[in-house]
C-alpha positions in Angstrom: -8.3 -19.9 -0.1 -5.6 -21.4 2.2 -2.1 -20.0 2.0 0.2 -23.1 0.0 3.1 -21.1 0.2 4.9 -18.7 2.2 6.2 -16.8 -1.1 6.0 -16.8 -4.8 9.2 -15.6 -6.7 9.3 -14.5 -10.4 10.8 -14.7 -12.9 14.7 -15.2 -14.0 16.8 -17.5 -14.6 20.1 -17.4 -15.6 22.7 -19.9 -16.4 26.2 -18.2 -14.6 29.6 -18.9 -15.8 31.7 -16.9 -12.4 35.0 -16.1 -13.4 37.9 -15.7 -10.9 40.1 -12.9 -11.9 42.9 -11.2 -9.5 42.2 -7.8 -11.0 40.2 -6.5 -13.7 43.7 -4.9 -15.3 45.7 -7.6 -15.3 43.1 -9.4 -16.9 42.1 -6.9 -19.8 46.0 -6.8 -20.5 46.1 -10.1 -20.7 42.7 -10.3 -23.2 44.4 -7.5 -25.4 48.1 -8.9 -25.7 46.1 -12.4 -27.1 44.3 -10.0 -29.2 47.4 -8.9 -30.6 49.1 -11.9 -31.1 46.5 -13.8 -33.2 44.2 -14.8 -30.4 44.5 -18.6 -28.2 43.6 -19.0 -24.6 44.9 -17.9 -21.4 45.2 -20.5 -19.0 44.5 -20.6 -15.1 41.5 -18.9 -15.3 39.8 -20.9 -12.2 35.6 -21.1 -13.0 32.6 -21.7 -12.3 29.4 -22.4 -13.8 26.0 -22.4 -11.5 22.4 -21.5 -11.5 21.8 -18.5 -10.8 18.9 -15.2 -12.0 17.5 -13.2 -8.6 14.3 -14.9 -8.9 16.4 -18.3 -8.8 18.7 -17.4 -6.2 15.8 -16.0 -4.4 13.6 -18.8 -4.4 16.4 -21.9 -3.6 17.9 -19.9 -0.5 14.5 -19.2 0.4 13.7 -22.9 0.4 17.0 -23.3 2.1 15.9 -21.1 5.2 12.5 -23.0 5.4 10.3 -20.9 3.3 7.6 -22.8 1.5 8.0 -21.2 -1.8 6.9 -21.5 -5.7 8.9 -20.4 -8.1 7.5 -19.3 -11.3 10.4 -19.0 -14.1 11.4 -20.5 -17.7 13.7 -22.8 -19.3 13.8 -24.7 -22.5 14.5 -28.3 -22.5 18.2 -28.1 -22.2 18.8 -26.4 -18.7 15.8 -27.9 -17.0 17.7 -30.7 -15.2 20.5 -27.9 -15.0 17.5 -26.0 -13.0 15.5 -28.6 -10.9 18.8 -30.0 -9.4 19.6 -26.4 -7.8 16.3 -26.1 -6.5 15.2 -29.0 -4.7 12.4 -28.5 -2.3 10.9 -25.4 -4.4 7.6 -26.0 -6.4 7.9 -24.7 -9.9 6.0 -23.1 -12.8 8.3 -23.0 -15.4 7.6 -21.7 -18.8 9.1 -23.0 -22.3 11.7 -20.3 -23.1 15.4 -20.5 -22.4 17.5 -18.9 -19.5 19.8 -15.9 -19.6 23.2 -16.3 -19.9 26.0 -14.1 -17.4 29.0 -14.0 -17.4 30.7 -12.8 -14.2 33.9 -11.2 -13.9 35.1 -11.8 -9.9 37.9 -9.5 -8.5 37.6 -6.6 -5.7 34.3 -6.0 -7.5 32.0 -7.5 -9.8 31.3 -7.1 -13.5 28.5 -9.7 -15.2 28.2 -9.4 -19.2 24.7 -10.9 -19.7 22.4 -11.7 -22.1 19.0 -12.0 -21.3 17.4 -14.7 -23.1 13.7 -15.6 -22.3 14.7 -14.0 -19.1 14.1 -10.0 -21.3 10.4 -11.5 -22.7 8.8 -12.6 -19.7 5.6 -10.7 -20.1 2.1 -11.6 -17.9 0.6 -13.3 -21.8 3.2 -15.5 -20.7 0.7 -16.9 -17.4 -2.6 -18.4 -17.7 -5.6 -17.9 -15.1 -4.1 -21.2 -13.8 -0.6 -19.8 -13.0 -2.3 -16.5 -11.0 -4.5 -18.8 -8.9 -1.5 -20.8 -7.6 0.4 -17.9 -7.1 -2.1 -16.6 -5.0 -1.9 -19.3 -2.5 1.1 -17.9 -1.7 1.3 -14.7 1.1 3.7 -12.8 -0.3 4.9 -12.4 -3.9 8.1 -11.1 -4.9 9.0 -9.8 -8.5 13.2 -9.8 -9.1 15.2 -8.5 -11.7 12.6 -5.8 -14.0 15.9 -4.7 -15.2 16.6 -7.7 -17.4 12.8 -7.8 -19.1 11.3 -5.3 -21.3 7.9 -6.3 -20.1 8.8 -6.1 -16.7 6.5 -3.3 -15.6 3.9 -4.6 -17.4 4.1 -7.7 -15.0 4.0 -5.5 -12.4 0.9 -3.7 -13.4 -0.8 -7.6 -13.5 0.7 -8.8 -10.1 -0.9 -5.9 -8.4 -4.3 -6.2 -10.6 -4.5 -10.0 -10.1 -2.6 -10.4 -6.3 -4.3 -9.9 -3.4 -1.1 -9.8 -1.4 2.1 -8.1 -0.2 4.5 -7.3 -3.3 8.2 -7.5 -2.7 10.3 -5.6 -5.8 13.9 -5.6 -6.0 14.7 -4.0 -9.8 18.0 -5.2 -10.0 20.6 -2.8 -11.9 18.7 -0.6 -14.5 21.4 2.0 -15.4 20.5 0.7 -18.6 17.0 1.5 -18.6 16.7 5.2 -16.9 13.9 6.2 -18.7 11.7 3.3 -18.7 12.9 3.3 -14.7 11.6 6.8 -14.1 8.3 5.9 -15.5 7.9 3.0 -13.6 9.0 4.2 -10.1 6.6 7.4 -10.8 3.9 4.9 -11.5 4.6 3.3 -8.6 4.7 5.7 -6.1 1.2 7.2 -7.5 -0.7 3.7 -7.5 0.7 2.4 -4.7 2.4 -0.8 -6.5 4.6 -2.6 -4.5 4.9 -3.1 -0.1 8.3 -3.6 -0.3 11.3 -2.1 -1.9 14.9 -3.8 -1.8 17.9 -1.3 -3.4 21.3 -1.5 -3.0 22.9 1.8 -2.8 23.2 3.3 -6.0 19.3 2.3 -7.1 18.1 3.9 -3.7 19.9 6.9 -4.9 18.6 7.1 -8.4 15.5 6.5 -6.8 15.6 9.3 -4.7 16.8 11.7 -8.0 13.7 10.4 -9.6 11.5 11.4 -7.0 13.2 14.7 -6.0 14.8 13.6 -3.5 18.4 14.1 -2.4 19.6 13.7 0.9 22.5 11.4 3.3 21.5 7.6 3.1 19.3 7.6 5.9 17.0 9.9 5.3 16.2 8.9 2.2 15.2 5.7 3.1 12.8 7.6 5.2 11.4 9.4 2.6 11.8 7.0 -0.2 9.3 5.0 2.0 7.0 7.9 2.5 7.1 8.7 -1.2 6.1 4.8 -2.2 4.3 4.4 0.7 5.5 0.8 1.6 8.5 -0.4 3.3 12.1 0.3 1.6 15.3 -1.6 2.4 18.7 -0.3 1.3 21.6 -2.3 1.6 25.2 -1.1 1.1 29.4 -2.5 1.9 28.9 -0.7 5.5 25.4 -0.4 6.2 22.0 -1.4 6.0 18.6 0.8 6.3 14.8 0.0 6.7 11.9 2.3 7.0 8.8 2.4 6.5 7.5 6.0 6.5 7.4 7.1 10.3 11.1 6.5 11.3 14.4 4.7 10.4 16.1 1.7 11.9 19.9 0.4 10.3 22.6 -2.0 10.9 26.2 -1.0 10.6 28.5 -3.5 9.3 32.6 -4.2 9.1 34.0 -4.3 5.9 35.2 -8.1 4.6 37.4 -9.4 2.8 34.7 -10.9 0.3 35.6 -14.0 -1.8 32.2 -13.9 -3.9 30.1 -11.0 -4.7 27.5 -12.5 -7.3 24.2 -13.7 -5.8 25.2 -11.4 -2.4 21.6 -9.5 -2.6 20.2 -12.1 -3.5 20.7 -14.3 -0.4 20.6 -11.3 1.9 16.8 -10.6 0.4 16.0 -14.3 1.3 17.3 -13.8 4.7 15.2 -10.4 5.4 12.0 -12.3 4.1 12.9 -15.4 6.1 13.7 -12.6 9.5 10.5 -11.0 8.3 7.9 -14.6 8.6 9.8 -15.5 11.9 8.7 -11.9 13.3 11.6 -10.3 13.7 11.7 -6.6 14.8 13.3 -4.3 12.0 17.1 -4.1 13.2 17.4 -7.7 14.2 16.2 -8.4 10.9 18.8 -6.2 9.0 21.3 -7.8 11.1 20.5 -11.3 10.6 20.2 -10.6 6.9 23.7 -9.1 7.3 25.4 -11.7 9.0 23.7 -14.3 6.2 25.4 -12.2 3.5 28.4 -12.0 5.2 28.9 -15.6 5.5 28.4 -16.4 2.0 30.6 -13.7 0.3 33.7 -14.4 2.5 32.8 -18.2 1.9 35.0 -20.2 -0.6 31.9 -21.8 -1.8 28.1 -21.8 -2.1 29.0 -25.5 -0.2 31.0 -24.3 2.4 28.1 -21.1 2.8 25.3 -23.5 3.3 27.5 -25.5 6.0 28.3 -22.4 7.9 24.7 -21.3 7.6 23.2 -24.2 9.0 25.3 -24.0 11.8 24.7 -19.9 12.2 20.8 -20.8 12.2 20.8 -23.6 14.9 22.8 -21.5 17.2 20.7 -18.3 16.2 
């Protein structure tokens, strides 16, 4: 069968509401003194409301970078418009249950208070024998966010029973979910699951606990990648590692003054897949996927990112 697309994404989406706070203190101080007083509204508060879920974020940057990709998702009947006008130029499969809702906090760090929505019952019952054979005229597939659905390993298990392909996984955080984590990273590592890993620095760590491993950052990419036997990015504020078993490549970055932090992972996954079908070799990819990042968290929009972007990519 000829390849359609150059990636499949699944499965969230979430509908964000980014709030701008200048710290997390101030704010909660000024959320307790309303408390106090009876309750009203404090005023200022700049916002935000976009698209957003790793799977959609994913998907419309990958589109954005060229990438002929299908997005396989869900959203009920009030967010649809909400949904197709963010992705333009991504095919979809979208399934009649509503989004997730997020709301994220925005200061030196970044807090998000979510509920999951369809985005926590998106289980494989959910696809029919239609659904697997489009997604697998795609060449690589890539399953986002297994934190946020309680049948998320369970889609797993399908996508590697029913996809012929390379499987991209980027869990997304589980600190909530240790002990359904341990038994799926076990699993995977003993079935061979997934080709490609993508953690940020505290789930490469946990990983590594998991799996017996404890070592400088570094090395356990090296042996994350041994253990799982595919390829396993981890990206952190200063640095970024690949391996994929045999030796280690990285990317050391300066620290910014970031304006934006949710979606960061997000884009810099799209950029490492994008680096990945242009043929990059491993550290110009981590780089290029570092300087994508950087762009959009120091942007003052997702607008002004995308400008920038388009100019960083012709003159790249």
């Amino acid at each position: 069968m000829d390849e359609l697309y150059d990636l499949a994404v699944m499965h969230d989406f979430f509908v964000d509401r980014i709030v701008f706070v200048k710290s997390f203190k101030g704010f909660a101080s000024q959320v307790l003194e309303k408390a106090r007083s009876g309750g009203g509204s404090i005023h200022g508060v700049k916002q935000l409301e976009k698209v957003g879920g790793n799977a959609v974020n994913l998907a419309r940057w990958a589109s954005f970078f060229g990438l002929r990709t299908l997005l396989v998702t869900h959203s009920d009947m009030q967010h649809i418009s909400f949904l197709k006008m963010a992705t333009k130029g991504v095919t979809m499969l979208v399934k009649d249950i509503e989004p997730g809702y997020t709301v994220a906090l925005e200061s030196d760090r970044n807090v998000m208070v979510s509920d999951a929505g369809g985005a926590g019952s998106f289980g494989p019952d959910l696809l029919t024998e239609e659904d697997w054979r489009e997604i697998q005229k795609a060449s690589m597939l890539c399953l986002m966010n297994w934190s946020a659905n309680k049948f998320g390993t369970e889609l797993l298990f399908e996508a590697r029973r029913r996809y012929r392909g390379r499987i991209f996984f980027d869990p997304a955080d589980f600190r909530d979910r240790i002990e359904s984590y341990v038994h799926l990273i076990r699993a995977a590592a003993s079935d061979r699951l997934v080709n490609w890993y993508s953690f940020n620095e505290y789930e490469a760590k946990v990983t590594g606990k998991v799996l017996g491993i404890k070592c400088g950052i570094r090395k356990l990419c090296l042996l994350l990648a041994k253990r799982l036997s595919g390829r396993v990015d981890i990206h952190t504020s200063s640095i970024s590692i690949t391996s994929e078993g045999d030796d280690v490549s990285f990317n050391v970055h300066r620290k910014l003054r970031e304006r934006v932090r949710t979606g960061a992972g997000d884009i810099w996954n799209a950029a490492s897949i994008y680096s990945e079908f242009k043929g990059y070799g491993a550290v110009e990819r981590l780089a290029f996927s570092d300087n994508i990042a950087a762009t959009y968290v120091t942007s003052n929009s997702e607008d002004e990112a995308r400008k920038k972007i388009k100019l960083f990519l012709k003159h790249s």
